[in-house]
N, C-alpha and C positions, 0 to 999 in steps of 0.2 A: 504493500500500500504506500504509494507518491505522502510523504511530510506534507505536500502542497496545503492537510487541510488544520495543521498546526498553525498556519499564519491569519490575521484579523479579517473580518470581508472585508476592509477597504482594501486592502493588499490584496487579495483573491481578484475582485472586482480589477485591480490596476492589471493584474495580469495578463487577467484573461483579454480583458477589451483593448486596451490602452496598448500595451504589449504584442498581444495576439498570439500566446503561445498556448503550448497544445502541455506542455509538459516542463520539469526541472532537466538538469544537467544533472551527474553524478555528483559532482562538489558541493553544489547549491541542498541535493537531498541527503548527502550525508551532514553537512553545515549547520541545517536549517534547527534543528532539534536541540545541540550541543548550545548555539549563541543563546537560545532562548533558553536553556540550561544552564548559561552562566559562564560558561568556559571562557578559558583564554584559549585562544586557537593561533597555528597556520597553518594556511591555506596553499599549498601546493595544486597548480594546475596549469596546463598551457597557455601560453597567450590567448586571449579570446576564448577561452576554457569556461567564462561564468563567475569567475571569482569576486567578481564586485559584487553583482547581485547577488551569490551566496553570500555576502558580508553584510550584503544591508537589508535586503527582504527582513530578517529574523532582529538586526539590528531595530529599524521601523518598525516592525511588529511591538517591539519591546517599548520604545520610548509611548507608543501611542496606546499599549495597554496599559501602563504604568501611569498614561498623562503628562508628564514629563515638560515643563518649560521652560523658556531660554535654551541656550547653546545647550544640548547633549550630546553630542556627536561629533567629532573632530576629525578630519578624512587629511591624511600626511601625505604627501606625495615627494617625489627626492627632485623635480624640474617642473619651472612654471607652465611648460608646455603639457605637460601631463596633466596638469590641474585643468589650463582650457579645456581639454578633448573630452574629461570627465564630467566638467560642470552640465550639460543639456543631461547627460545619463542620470545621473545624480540628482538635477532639480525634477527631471520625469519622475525617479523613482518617490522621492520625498513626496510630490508631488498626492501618489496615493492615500499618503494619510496626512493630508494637510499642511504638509510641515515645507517649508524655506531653506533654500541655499545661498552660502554666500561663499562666493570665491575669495582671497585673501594673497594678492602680493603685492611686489614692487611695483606694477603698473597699475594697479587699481588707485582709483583716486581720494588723495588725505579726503576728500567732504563724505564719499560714498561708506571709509572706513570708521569715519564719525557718527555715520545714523547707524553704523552695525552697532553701536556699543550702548546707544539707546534704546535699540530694539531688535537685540539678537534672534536670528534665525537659527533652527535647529541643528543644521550640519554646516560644519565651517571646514572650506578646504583649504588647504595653508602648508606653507614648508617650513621645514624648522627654526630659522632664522627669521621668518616672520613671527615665528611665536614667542620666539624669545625680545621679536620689539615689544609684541602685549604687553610681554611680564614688566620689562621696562618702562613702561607707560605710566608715570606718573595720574593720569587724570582718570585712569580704567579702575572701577571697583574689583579687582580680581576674585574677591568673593563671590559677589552677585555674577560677575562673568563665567567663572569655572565651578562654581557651587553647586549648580547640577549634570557637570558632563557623566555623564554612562560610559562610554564608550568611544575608543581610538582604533581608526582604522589605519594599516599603515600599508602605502602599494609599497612593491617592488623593494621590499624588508631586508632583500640579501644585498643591494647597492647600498643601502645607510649600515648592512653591521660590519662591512668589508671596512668601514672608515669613519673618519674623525665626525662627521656629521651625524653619525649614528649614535656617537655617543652624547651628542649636545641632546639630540632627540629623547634619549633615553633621561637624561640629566634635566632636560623640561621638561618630561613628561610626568617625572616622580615633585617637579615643583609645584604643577599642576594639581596631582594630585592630592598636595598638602592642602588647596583649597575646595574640591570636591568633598561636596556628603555622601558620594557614593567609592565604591570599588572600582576605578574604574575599568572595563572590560576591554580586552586587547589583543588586538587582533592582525595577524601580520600575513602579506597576500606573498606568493613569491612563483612562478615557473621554474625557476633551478636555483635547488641549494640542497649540496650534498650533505648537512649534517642539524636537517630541524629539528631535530630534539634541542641540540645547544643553542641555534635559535631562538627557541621557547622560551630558554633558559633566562636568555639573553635578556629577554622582553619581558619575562615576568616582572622582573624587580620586585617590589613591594608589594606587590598584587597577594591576596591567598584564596584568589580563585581558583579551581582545580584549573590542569593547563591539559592539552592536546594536539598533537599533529592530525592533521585529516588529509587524506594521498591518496585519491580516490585511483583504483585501476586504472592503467592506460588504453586512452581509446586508441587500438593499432589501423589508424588511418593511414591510405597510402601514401606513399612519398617515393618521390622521383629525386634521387641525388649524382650526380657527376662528378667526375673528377678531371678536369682537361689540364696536362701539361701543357703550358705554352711558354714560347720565349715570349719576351716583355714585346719587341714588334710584332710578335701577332695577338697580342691581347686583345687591340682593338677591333681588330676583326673577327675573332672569337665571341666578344661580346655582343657587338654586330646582330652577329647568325640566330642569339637566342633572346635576345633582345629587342632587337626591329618588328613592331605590332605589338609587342607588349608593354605591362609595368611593371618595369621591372627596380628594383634596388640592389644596388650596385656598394662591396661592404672595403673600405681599406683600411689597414692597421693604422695606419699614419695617414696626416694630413697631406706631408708631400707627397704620396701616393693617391689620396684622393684627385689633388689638383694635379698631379700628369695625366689622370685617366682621363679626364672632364680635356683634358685640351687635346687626346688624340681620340674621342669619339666626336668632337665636333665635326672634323670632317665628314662622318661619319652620314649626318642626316638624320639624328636622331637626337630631338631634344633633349637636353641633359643638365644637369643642373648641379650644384656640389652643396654640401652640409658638413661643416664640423666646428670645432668649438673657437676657432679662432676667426671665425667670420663672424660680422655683425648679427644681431638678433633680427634686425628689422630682414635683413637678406636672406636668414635661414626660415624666417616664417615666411615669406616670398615665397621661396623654395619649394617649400612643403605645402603650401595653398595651391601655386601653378601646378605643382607634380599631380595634386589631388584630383585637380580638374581636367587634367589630361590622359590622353588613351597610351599614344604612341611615346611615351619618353622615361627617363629613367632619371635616377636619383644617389649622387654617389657620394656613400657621408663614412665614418668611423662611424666610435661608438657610441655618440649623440643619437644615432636612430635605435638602437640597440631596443632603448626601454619604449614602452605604447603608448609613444607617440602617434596619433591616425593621420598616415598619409592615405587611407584608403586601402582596398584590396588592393593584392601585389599578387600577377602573375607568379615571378621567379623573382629570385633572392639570389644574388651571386658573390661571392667574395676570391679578392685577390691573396691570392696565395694561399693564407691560410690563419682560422683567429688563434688565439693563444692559448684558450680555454675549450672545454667540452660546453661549459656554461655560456658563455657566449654564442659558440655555434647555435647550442638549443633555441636563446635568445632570438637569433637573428633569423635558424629555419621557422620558428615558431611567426613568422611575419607572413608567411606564404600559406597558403593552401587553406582560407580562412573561410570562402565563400563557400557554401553550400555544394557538395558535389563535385568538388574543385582537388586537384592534387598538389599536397606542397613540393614546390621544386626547388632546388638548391644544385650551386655549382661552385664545386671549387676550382680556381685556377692559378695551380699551382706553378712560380716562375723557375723556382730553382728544386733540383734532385730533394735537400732536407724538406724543403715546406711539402713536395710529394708527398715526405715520409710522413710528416706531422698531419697534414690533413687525413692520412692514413688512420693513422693512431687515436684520432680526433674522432673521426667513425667508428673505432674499434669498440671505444669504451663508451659512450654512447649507447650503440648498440646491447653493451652487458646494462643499461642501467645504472652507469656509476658517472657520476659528475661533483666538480671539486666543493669542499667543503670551505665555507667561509670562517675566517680567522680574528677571532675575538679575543678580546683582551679584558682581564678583571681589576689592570694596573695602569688604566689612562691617568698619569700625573698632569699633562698638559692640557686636556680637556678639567682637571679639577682646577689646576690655577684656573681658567677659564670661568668657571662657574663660580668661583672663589669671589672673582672679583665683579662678575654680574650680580651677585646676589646684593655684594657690599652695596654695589651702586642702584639696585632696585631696592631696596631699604634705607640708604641713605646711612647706613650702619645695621648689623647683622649678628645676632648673636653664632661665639664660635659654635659650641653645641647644635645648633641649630642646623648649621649647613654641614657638618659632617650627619647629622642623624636624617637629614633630607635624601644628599645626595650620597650617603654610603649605601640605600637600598639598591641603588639602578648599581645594574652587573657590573659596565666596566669601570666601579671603582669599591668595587665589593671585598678584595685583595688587599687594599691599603687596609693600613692599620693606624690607629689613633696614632701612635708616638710618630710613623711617617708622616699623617695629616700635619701635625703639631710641626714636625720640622721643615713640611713646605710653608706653613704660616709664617715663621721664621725668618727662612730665606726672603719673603715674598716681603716681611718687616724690614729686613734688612737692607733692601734694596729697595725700600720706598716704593713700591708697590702697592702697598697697602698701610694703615697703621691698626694697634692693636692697644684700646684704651677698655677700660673696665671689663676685659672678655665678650668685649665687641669688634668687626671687625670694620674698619672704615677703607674707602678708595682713597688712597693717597694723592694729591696735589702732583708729584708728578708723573701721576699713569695716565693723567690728561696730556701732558707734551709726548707720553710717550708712543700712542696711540688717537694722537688727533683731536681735535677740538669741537669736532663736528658729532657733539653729542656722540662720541666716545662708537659710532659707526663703523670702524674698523673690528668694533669687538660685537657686533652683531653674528658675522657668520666666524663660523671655523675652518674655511680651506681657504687657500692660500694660492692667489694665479701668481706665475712665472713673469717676473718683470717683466712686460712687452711694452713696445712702440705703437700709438693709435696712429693707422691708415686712412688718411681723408681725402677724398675726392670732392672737389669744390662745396665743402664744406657737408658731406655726406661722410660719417664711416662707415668703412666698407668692412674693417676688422681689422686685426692685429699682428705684431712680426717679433719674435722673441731679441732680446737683445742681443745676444751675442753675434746673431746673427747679423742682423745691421751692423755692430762696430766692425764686422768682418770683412764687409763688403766697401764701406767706405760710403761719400755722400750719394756716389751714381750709380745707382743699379736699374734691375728691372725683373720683374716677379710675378706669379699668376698668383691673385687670391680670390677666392670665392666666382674661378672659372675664367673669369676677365687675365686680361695683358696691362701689368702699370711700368710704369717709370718714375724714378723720386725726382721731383721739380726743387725740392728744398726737406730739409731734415731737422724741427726744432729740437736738440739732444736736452734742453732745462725743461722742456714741457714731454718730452718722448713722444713726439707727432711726427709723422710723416707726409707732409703732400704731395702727392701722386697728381700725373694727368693717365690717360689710356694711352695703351703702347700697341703695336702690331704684335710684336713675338717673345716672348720671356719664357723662364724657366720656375718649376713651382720653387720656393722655399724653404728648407729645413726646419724639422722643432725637434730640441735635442728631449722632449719629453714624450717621441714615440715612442716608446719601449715596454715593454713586461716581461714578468717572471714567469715562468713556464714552473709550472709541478713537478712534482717528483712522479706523481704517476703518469702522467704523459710523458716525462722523457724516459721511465721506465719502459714503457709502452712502445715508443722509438725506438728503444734499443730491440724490442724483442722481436719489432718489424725486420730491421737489418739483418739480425742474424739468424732469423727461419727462412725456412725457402717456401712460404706458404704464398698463395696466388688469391687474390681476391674477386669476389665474382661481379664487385660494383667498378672495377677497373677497367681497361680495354687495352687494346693490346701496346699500344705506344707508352701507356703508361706502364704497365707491366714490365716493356725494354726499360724504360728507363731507370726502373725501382731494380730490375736486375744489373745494371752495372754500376749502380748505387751500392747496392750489397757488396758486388766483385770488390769493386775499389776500397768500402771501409775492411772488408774481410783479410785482405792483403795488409793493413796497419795494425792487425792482430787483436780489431775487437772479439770482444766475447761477450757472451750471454755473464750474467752472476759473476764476473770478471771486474775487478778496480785493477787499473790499467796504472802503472808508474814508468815513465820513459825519462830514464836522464841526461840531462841538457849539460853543457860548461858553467852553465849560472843558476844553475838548479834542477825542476824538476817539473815536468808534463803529469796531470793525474786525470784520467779519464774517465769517469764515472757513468753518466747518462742518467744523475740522478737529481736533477733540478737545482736551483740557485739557492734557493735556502739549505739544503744539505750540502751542497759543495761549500759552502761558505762557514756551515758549521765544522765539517771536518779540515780545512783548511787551518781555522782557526785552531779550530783543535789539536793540529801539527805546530802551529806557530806559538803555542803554548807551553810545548815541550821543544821547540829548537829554536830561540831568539833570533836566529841571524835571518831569518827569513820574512821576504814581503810578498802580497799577493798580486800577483796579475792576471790580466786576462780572463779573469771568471765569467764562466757563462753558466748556460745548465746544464753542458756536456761535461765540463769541468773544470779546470783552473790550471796556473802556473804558480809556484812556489819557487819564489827566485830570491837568491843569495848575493848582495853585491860582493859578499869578501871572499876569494877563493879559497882561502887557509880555511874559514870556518865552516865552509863547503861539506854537510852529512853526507857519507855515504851512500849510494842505492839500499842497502841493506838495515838501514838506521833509520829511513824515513818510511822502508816497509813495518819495521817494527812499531814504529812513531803512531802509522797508520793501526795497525792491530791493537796498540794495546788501549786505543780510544774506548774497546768493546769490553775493558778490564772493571769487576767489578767496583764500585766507587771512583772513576775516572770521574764523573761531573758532581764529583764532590763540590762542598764549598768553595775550596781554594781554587779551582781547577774553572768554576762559575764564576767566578770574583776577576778571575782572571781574563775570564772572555770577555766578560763586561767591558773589562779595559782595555782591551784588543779592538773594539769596535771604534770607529772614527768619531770624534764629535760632531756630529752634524747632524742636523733637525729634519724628521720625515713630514713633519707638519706644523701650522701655522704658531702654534704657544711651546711647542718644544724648548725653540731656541731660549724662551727666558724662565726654563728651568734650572737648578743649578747643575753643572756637567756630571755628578754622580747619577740624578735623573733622567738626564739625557738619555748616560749611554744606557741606562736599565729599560731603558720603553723599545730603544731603537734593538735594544737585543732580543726583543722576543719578536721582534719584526722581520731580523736577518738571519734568528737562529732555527731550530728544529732539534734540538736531541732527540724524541723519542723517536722519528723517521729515522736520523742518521742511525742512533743503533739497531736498529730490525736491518736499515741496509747493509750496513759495515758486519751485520751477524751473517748475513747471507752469502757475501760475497768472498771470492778469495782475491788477496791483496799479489797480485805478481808484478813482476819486474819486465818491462817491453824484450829485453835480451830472450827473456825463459819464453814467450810467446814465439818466437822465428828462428 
């Protein structure tokens, strides 16, 4: 029997009429019973899987049996783009039982934000950094505002716990909660994340609702996936072929890959357009409006398009080369094959023999079911200064007790401990950051110079963009160009952004402006922030491609050639399966792994722990170099195999051996409040960011440590 008749007749009535459906999803009728039972949930389900309306049918049922008035409902979203596409859904569904939407960011306007706070509507959509203006808001009754929220919905759950904004989120959401009379109930949506339980975890905080994952079967709809090697000149006519009459999206790692593709499909005859985070907003909503209303053209972004955003149905989904995650892929296939009777298509086009391999590997585990798990932290120092000193400054003064007992519920700071609270209070006195009079904490005089004047607006959000130059065309930005880049190039260059040909007319370097006019022919740009880490289990997976001689049935036979002289060629450098590979050099030492950037980097260190004379280069996720400037001090082959072995000795990451690593790690800040922690805090956050022990030991137990000689 269909839950359908657990929810109120106006919800019935919205459904059936308004809606026009005949029945639930799977997600929505395993959902519907648990929300109206209290749970904290997530919600695992494809793109376009139902997940919203499983989150608020049973959510609205609740406010409107209860009667419930002012804000109850709180809908998170991680990009203002997301909030547009959802507001018409969201005011329809409220809609059924009377109730109001009000959207909530930067572009809505101070007067229309003013009548919300006199006469709140029931679901307010909003992103973290807008909530935390609320709480700042001198003139808002926070009580009467949040006194009766029920209930927080939060989209796309595994972008906010991968990062620093997840944890603001978490950190207002438990300050929130200090002024609700209710529990309130929490609820987090997600398509891929390998480890919901921790999740849950994450999200609970203070909550003592019972909690839930719900992961309804997969529906095995069909799909249509590709693999085409091509060299980089026939890209564009590859894409051509499966592109031309359709809509398609078009996926690159990088932005400078985005913008060479966009400049050799012009030729092409096929409208096309580019998206990515360095192009103005006003150009990437362009973008995504033209693409929507069009039949024949395509759309070629990173990973801005990634989360659902609606450009509309999409034929085919293609991507260059190959993503860096299985989570990704899922993301970006889950864009296709949405319409009714429709088949998702995916293409990857792989330019070089490894991305073959990795789009390989990328399918494999997929295929089993397994995609990467998001990485949480219970030791955010940096996000607490952060909150340390919003609290000071929404109180005007804050008692200490107060804000550790607020925000030590939410998870990622659930790890500290008092006497650490007490000595970043300290630090944070010490350096005028804050002061500390009768076991109150006040914002100090100069954390206003030191973060701006403009109503302290630097400490609204938590990430941190990469120093760029604004790109202006006769007083239009078009978007932006990292610095380094420009001191690089000098005052006269020329550059594709957002698809177009510029040239610098003038370069203001005190304001970081560049005026451009249009140019005939340029070259795209670099941004030295394309990059990611690859897992341990995909480049496990890598390696076990190369060294089987297994044949794949979704390959064809060029690809096939090519993946077999991929094999010949690494086979002859004596990889191996369950093999750590040690080749020695004049200035040290090759170690060959295939076991991701946080494991190579913990066992590196781990060798550098026990042999001083050594520094790291070249680390990737295949593996690293440990290089020696002084020859005299130069370990043996056989000293550095043992170095490597006895990592897997019981009590190796004992205390001292931990203390140690900490200190091995660089000082340098992964995000925006790091840096004005003191350098013992530093390096403790950034080490659980770079490190992994429990992987490196299961791999270093598995594998045997040889020497390159004993291999040939």
């Amino acid at each position: 029997m269909s839950n359908f008749h657990l929810l109120c007749e106006p919800l019935q009535n919205g459904i059936i009429s308004k809606l026009g459906w005949r029945g639930l999803t799977p997600i929505q009728e395993m959902t519907i019973p648990e929300v109206i039972d209290g749970k904290n949930l997530i919600l695992l389900a494809p793109t376009a899987g139902g997940k919203t309306e499983a989150a608020f049918f049973p959510i609205l049922h609740n406010i409107h049996t209860e009667g419930l008035g002012g804000l109850s409902v709180i809908y998170v979203s991680p990009i203002k783009a997301l909030l547009n596409n959802q507001e018409e859904r969201l005011e329809k569904l409220s809609s059924f039982v009377y109730r109001g939407v009000f959207k909530w960011h930067g572009d809505v306007a101070r007067g229309e934000k003013g009548k919300y706070f006199k006469d709140p509507s029931s679901v307010l959509m909003i992103t973290p950094e807008s909530l935390e203006v609320i709480l700042m808001n001198k003139r808002v009754n926070k009580n009467e505002l949040f006194g009766n929220v029920r209930a927080i919905v939060i989209d796309e759950i595994h972008s906010f716990a991968e990062g620093e904004r997840g944890v603001h989120l978490m950190a207002v959401l438990e300050r929130i909660q200090d002024y609700s009379k209710h529990d309130i109930q929490r609820i987090g949506l997600s398509a891929t994340v390998g480890n919901p339980e921790q999740i849950s975890e994450w999200l609970q905080g203070s909550s003592s609702r019972k909690r839930r994952v719900i992961d309804p079967p997969k529906e095995n709809k069909p799909k249509k996936i590709e693999v085409k090697y091509v060299l980089e000149d026939q890209l564009a006519a590859e894409v051509y072929k499966r592109a031309y009459g359709n809509k398609s999206l078009l996926f690159s790692n990088s932005r400078t890959g985005a913008e060479k593709v966009k400049n050799s499909l012009e030729e092409k005859g096929i409208e096309s357009y580019v998206h990515h985070s360095s192009i103005n907003k006003y150009f990437r909503e362009v973008a995504e409006e033209n693409f929507k209303l069009g039949k024949n053209n395509i759309i070629i972004a990173t990973s801005t398009l990634e989360l659902g955003i609606d450009i509309g149905d999409l034929d085919i989904v293609l991507q260059l080369d190959s993503p860096y995650s299985v989570s990704s892929f899922l993301q970006r296939m889950g864009r296709t094959g949405r319409r009714q009777g429709s088949i998702g298509h995916f293409v990857f086009f792989p330019t070089q023999s490894e991305k073959l391999v990795i789009a390989i590997a990328i399918i494999n585990l997929a295929m089993r079911g397994w995609v990467e798990s998001v990485k949480v932290t219970k030791k955010s120092f940096d996000l607490l200064f952060h909150q340390i000193l919003m609290m000071a400054l929404q109180f005007l003064g804050v008692n200490k007790e107060q804000v550790f007992s607020i925000l030590g519920k939410a998870y990622p700071f659930s790890a500290i401990s008092e006497e650490e609270y007490n000595e970043l209070l300290n630090y944070m006195s010490e350096e005028e950051f804050i002061q500390i009079e009768r076991n109150k904490i006040y914002a100090h005089s100069e954390t206003e110079k030191k973060f701006g004047r403009s109503n302290f607006m630097e400490l609204y959000t938590t990430f941190e963009t990469n120093k760029e130059f604004i790109v202006r065309f006769r007083n239009r930005t078009i978007g932006t160009l990292e610095r380094w880049y420009v001191n690089a190039l000098g005052d006269e260059f020329q550059f594709t952004l957002a698809g177009a040909s510029w040239k610098t007319i003038k370069i203001e370097y005190d304001r970081s402006i560049i005026y451009v006019d249009e140019a005939k022919n340029s070259v795209p740009p670099n941004w030295m922030s394309d990059s990611s880490f690859i897992s341990y289990e995909l480049s496990q997976e890598v390696l076990n491609i190369i060294t089987s001689e297994d044949n794949y049935s979704f390959l064809n036979s060029a690809e096939l050639a090519v993946l077999s002289i991929y094999r010949e060629e690494l086979t002859m450098t004596g990889l191996k399966k369950d093999t750590l590979i040690v080749d020695e050099r004049k200035d040290g030492f090759i170690i060959t792994t295939y076991a991701g950037n946080r494991v190579n980097y913990t066992i590196a260190n781990s060798v550098r722990s026990q042999m001083k004379c050594f520094d790291i280069s070249s680390l990737t996720w295949k593996g690293f170099k440990l290089k020696c400037e002084d020859r005299e001090l130069l370990p043996t082959l056989s000293e550095v195999i043992d170095a490597i072995n006895k990592i897997t000795e019981e009590g190796f990451y004992g205390y001292e051996n931990q203390v140690r690593l900490v200190e091995l790690v660089p000082d340098i800040s992964f995000s925006k409040y790091q840096k004005y922690l003191p350098s013992k805090l530093r390096k403790v956050q950034s080490s659980e960011y770079v490190y992994d022990i429990e992987t490196t030991l299961s791999y270093l137990r598995d594998v045997k440590v040889l020497g390159y000689k004993d291999l040939i």
